[in-house]
mmCIF file as Biopython writes it, N, C-alpha, C and O atoms, coordinates in Angstrom:
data_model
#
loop_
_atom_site.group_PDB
_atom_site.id
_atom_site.type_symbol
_atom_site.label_atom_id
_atom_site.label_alt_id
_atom_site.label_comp_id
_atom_site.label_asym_id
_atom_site.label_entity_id
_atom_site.label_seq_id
_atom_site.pdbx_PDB_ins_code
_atom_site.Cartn_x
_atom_site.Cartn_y
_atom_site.Cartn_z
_atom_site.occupancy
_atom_site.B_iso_or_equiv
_atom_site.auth_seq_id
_atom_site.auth_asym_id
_atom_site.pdbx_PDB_model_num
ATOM 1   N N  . UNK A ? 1  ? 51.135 94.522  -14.412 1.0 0.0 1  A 1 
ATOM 2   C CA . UNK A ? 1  ? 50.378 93.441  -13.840 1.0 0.0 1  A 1 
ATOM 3   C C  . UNK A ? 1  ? 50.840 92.092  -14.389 1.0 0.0 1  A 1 
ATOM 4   O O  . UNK A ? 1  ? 50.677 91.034  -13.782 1.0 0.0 1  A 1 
ATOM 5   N N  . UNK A ? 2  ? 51.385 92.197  -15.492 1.0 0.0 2  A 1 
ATOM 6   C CA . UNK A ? 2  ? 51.626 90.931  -15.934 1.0 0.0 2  A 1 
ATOM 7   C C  . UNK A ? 2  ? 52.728 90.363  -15.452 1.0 0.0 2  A 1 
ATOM 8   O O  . UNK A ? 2  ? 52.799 89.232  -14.972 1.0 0.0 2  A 1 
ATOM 9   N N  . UNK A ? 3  ? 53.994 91.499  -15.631 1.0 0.0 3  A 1 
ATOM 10  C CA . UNK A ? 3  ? 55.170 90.988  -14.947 1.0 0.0 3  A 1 
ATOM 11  C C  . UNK A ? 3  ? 54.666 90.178  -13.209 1.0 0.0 3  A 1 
ATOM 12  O O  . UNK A ? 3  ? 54.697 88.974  -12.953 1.0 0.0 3  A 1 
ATOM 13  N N  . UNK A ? 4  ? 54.392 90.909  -12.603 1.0 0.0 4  A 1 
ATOM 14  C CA . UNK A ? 4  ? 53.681 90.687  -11.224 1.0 0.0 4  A 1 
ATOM 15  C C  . UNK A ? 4  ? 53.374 88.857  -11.274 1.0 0.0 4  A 1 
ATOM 16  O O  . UNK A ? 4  ? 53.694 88.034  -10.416 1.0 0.0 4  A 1 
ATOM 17  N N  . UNK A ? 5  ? 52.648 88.620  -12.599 1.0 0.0 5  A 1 
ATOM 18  C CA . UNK A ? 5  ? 51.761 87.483  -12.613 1.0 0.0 5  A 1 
ATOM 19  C C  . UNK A ? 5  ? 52.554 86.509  -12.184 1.0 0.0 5  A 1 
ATOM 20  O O  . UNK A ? 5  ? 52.611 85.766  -11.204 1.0 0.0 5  A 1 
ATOM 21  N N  . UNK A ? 6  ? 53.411 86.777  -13.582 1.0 0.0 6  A 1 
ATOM 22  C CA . UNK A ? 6  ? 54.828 85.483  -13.836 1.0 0.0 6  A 1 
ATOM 23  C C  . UNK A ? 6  ? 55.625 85.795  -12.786 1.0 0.0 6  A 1 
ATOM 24  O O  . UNK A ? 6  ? 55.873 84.674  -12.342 1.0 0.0 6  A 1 
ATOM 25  N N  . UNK A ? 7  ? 56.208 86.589  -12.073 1.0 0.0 7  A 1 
ATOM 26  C CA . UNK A ? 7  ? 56.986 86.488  -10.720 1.0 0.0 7  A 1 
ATOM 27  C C  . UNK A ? 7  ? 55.812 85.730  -9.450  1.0 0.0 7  A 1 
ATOM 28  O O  . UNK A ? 7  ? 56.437 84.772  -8.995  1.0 0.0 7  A 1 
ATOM 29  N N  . UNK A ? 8  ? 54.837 85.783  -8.963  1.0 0.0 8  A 1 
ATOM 30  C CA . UNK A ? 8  ? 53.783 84.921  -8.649  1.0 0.0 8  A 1 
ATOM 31  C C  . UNK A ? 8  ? 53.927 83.777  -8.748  1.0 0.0 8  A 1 
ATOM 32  O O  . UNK A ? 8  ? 54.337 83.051  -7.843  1.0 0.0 8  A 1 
ATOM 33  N N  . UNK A ? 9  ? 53.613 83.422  -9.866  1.0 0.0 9  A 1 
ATOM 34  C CA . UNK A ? 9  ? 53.285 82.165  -10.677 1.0 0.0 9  A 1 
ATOM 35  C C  . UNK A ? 9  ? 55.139 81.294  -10.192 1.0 0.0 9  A 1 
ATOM 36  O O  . UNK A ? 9  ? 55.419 80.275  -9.560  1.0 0.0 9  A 1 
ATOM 37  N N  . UNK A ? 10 ? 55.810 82.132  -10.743 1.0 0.0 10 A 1 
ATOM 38  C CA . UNK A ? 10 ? 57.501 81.116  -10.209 1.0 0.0 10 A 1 
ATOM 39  C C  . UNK A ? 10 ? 57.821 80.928  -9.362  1.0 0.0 10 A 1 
ATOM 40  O O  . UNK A ? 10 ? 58.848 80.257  -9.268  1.0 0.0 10 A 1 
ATOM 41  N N  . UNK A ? 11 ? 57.120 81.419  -8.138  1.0 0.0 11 A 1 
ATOM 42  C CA . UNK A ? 11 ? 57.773 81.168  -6.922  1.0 0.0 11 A 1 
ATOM 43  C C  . UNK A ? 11 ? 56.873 80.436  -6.299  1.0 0.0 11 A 1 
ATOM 44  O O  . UNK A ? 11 ? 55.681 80.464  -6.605  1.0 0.0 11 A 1 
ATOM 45  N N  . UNK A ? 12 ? 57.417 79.629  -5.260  1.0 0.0 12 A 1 
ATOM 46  C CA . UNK A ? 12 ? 56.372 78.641  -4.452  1.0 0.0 12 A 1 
ATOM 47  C C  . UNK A ? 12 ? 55.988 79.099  -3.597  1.0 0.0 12 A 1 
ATOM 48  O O  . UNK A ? 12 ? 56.445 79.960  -2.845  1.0 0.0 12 A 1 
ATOM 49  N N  . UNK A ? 13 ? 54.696 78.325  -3.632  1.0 0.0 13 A 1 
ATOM 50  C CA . UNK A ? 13 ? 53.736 79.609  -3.113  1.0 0.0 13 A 1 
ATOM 51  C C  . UNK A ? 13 ? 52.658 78.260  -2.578  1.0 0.0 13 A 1 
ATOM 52  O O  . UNK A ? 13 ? 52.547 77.257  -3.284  1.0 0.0 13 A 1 
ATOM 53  N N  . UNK A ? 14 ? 51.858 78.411  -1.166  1.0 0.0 14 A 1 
ATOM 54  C CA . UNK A ? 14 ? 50.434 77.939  -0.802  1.0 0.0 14 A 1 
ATOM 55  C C  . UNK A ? 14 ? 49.482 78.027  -1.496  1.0 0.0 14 A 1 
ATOM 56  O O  . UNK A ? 14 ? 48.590 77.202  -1.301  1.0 0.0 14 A 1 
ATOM 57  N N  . UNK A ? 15 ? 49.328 78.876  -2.385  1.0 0.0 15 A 1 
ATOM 58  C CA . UNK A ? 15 ? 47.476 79.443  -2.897  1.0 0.0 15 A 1 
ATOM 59  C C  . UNK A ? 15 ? 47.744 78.551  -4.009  1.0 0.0 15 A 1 
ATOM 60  O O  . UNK A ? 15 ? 48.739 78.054  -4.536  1.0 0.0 15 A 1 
ATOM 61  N N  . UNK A ? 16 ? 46.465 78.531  -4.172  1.0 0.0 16 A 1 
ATOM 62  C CA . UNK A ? 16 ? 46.034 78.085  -5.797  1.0 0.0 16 A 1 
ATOM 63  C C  . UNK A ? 16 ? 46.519 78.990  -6.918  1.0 0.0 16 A 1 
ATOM 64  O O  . UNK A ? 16 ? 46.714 80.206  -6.909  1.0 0.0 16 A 1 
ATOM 65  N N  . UNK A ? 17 ? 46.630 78.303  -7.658  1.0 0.0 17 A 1 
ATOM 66  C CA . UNK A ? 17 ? 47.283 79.498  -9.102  1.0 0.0 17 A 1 
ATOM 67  C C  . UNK A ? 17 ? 47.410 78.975  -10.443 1.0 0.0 17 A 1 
ATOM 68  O O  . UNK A ? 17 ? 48.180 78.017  -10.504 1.0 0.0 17 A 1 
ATOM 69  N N  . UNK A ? 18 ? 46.931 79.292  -11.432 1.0 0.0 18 A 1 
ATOM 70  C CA . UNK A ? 18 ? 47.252 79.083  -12.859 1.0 0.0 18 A 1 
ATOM 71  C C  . UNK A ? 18 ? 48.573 78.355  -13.319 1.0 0.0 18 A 1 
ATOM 72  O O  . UNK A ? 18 ? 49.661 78.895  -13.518 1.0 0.0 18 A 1 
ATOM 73  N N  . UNK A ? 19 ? 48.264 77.045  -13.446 1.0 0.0 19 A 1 
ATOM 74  C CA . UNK A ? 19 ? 49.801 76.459  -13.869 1.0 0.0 19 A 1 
ATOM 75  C C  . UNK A ? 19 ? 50.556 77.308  -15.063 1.0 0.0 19 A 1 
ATOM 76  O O  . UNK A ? 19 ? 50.017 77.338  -16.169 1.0 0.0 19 A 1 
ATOM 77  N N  . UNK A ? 20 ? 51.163 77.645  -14.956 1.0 0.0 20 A 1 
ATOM 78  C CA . UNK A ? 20 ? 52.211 78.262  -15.749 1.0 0.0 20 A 1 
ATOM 79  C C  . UNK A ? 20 ? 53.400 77.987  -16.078 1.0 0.0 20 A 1 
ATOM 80  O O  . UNK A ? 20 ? 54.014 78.409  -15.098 1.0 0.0 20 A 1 
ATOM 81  N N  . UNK A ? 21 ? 54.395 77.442  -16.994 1.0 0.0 21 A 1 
ATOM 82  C CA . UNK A ? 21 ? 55.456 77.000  -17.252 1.0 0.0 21 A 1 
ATOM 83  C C  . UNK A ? 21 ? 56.303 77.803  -18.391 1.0 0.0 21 A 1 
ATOM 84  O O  . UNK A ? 21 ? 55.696 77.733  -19.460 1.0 0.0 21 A 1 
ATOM 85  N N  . UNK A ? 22 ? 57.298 78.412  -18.477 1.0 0.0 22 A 1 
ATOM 86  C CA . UNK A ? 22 ? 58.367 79.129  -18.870 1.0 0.0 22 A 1 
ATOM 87  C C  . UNK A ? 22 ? 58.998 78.148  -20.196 1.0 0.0 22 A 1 
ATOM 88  O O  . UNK A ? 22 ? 59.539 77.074  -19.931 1.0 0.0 22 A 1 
ATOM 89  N N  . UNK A ? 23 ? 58.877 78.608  -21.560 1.0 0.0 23 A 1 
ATOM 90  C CA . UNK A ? 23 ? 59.713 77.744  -22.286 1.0 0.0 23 A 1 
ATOM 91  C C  . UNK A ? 23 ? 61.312 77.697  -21.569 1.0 0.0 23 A 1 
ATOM 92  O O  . UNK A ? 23 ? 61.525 78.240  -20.484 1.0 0.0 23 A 1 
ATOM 93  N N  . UNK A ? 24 ? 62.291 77.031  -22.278 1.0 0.0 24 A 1 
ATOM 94  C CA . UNK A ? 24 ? 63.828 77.401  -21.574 1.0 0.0 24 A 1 
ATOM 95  C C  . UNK A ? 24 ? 64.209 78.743  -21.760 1.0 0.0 24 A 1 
ATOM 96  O O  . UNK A ? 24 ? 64.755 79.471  -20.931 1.0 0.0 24 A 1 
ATOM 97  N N  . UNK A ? 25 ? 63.796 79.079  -23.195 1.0 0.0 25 A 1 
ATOM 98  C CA . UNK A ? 25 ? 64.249 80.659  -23.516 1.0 0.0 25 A 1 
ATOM 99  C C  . UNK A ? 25 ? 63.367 81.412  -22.511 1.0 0.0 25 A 1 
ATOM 100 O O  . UNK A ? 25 ? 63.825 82.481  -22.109 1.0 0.0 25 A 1 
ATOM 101 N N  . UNK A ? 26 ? 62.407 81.097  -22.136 1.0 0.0 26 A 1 
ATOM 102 C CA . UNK A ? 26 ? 61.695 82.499  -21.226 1.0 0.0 26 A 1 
ATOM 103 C C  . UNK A ? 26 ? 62.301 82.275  -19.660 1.0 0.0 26 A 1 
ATOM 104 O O  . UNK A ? 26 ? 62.911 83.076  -18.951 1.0 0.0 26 A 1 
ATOM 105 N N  . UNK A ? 27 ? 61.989 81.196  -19.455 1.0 0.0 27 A 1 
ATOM 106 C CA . UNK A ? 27 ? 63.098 80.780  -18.287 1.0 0.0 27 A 1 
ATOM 107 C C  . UNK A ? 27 ? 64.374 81.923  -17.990 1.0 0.0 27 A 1 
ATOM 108 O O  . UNK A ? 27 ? 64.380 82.927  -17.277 1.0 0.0 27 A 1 
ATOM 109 N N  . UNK A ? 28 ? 65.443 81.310  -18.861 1.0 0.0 28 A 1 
ATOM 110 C CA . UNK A ? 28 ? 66.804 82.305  -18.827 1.0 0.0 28 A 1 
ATOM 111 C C  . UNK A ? 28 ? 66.460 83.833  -18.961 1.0 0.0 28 A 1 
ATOM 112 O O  . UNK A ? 28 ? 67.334 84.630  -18.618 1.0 0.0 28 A 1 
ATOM 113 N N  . UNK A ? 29 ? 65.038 84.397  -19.519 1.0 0.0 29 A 1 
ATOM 114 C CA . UNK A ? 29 ? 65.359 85.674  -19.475 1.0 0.0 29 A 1 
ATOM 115 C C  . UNK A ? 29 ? 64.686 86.112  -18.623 1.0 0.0 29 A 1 
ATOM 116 O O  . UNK A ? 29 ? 64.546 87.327  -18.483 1.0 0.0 29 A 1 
ATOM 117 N N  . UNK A ? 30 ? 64.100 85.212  -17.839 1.0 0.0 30 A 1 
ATOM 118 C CA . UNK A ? 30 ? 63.406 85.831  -16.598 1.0 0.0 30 A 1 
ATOM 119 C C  . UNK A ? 30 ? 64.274 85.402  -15.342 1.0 0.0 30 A 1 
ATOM 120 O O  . UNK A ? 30 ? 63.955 86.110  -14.388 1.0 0.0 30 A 1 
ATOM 121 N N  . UNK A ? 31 ? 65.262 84.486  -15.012 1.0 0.0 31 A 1 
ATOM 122 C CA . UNK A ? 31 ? 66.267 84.338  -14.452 1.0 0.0 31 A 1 
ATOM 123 C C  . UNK A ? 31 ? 66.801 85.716  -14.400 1.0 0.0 31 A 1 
ATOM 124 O O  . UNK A ? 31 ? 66.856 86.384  -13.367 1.0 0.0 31 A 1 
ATOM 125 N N  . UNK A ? 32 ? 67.302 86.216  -15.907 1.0 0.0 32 A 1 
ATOM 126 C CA . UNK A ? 32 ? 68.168 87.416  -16.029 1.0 0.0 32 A 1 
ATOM 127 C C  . UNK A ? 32 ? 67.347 88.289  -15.938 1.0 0.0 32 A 1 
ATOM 128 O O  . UNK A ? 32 ? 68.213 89.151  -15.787 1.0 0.0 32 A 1 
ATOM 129 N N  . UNK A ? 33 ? 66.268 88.957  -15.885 1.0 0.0 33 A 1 
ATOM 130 C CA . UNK A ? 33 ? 65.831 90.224  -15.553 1.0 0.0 33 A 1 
ATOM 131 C C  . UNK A ? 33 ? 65.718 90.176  -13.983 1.0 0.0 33 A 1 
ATOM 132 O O  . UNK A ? 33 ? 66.100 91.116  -13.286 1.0 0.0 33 A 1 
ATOM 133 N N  . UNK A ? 34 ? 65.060 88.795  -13.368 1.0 0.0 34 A 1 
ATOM 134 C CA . UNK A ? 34 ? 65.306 88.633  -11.924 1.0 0.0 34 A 1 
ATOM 135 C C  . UNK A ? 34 ? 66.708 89.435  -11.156 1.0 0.0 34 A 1 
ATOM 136 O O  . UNK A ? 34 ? 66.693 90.238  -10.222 1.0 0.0 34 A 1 
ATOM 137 N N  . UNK A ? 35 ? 67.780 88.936  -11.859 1.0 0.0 35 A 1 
ATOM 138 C CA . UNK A ? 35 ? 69.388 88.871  -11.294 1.0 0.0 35 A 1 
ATOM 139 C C  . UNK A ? 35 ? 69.875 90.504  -11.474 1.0 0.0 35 A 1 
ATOM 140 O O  . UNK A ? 35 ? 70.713 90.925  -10.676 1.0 0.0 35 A 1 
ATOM 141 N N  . UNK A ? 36 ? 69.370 91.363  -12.470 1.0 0.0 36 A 1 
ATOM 142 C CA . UNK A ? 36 ? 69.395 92.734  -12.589 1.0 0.0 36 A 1 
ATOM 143 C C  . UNK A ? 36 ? 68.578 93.155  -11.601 1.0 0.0 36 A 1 
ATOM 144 O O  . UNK A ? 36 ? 69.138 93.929  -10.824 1.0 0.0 36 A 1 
ATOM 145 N N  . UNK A ? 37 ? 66.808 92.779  -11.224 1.0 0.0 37 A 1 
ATOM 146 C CA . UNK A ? 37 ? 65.755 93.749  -10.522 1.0 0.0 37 A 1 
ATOM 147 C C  . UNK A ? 37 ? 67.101 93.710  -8.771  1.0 0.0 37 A 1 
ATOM 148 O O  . UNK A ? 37 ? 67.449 94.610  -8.007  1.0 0.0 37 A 1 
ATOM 149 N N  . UNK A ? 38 ? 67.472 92.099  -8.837  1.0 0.0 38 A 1 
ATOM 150 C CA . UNK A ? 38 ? 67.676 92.105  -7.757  1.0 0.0 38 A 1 
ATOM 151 C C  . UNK A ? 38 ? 69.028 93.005  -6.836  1.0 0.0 38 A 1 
ATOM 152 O O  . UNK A ? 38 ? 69.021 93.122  -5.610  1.0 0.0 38 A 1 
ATOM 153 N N  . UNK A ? 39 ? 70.486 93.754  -8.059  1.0 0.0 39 A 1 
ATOM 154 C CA . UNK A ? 39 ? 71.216 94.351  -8.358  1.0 0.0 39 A 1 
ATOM 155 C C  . UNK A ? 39 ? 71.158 95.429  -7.652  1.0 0.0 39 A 1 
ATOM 156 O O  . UNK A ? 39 ? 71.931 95.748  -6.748  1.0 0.0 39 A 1 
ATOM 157 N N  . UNK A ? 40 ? 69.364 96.574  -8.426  1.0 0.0 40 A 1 
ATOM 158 C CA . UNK A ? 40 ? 69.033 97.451  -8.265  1.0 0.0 40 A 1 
ATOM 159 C C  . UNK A ? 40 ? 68.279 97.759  -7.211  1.0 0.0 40 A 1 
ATOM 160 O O  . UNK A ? 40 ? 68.127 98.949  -6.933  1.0 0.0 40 A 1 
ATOM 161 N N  . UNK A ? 41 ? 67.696 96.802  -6.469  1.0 0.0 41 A 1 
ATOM 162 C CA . UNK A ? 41 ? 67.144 96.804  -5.125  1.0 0.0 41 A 1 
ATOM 163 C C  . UNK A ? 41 ? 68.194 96.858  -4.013  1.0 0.0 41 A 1 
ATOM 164 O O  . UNK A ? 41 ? 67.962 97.229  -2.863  1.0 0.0 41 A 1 
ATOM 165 N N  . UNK A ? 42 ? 69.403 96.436  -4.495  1.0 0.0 42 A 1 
ATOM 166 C CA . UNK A ? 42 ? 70.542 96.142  -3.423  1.0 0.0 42 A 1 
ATOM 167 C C  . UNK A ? 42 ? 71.305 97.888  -3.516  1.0 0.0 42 A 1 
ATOM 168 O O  . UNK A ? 42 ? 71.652 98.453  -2.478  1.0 0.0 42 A 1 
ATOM 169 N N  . UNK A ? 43 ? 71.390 98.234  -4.238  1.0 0.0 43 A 1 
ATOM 170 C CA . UNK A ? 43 ? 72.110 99.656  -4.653  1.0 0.0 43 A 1 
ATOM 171 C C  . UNK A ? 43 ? 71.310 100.782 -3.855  1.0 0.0 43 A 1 
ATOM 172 O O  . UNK A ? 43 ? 71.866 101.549 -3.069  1.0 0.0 43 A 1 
ATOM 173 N N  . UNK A ? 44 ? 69.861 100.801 -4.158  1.0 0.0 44 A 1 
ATOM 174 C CA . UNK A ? 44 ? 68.857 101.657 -3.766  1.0 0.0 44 A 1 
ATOM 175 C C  . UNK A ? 44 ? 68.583 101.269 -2.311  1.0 0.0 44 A 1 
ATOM 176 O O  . UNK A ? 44 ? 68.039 102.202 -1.721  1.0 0.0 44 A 1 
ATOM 177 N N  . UNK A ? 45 ? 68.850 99.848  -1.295  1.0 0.0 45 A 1 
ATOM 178 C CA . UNK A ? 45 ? 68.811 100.007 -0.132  1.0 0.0 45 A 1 
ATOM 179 C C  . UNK A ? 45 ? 70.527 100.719 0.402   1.0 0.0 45 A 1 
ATOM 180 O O  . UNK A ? 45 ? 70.748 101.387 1.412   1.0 0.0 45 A 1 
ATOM 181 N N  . UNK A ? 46 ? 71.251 100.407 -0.375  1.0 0.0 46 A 1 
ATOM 182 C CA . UNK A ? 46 ? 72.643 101.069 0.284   1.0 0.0 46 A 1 
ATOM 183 C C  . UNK A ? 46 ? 72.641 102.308 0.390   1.0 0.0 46 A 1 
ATOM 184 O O  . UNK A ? 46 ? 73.141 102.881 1.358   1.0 0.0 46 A 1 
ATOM 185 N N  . UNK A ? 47 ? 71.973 103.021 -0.770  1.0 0.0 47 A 1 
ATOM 186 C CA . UNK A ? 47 ? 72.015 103.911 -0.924  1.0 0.0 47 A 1 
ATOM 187 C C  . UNK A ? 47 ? 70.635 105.001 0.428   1.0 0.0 47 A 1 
ATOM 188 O O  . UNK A ? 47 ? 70.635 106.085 1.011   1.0 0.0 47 A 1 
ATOM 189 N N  . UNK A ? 48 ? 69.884 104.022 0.317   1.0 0.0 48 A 1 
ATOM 190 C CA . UNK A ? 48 ? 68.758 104.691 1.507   1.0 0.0 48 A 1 
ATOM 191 C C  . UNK A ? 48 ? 69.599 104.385 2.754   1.0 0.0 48 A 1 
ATOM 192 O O  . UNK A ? 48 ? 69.504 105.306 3.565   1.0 0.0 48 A 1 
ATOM 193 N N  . UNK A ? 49 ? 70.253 103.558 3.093   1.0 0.0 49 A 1 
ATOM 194 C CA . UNK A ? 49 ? 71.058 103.165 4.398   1.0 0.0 49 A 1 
ATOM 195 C C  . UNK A ? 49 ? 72.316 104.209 4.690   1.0 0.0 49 A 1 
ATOM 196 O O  . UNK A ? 49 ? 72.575 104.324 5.888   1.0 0.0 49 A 1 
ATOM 197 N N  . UNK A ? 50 ? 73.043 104.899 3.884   1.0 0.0 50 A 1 
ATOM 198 C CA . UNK A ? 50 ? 73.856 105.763 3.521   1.0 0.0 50 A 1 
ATOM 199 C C  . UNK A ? 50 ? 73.119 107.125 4.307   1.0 0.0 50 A 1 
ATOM 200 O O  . UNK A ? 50 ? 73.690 107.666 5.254   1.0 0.0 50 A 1 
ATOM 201 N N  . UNK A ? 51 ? 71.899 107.564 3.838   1.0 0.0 51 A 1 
ATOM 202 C CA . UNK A ? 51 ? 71.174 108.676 3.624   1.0 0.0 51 A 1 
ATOM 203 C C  . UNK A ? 51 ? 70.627 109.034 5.581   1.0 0.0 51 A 1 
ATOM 204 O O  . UNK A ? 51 ? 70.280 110.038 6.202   1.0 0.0 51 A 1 
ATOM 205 N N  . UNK A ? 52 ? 70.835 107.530 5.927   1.0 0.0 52 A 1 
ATOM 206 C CA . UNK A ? 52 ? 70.292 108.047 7.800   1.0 0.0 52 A 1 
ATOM 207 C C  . UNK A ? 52 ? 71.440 107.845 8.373   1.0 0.0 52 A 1 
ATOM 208 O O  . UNK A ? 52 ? 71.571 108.047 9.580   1.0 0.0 52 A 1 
#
């Protein structure tokens, strides 16, 4: 749930929401866990696209 929050919270968005701001260090490592989730989502649709 928390991860959930802070992906929420960074992206622009209409609703109301808890200001939230990323030191630089949390920044870059949420950049980089972003740039991996997004890796493994790309592999696992090739791989479901492969499968039909």
């Amino acid at each position: 749930q928390m991860l959930m929050f802070f992906v929420r919270t960074q992206q622009p968005h209409e609703w109301r929401s808890p200001a939230y701001r990323f030191s630089k260090r949390q920044a870059k490592a949420f950049r980089e866990l972003i740039a991996v989730v997004e890796v493994v989502v790309e592999e696992e649709e090739e791989e479901v696209e492969g499968e039909g």
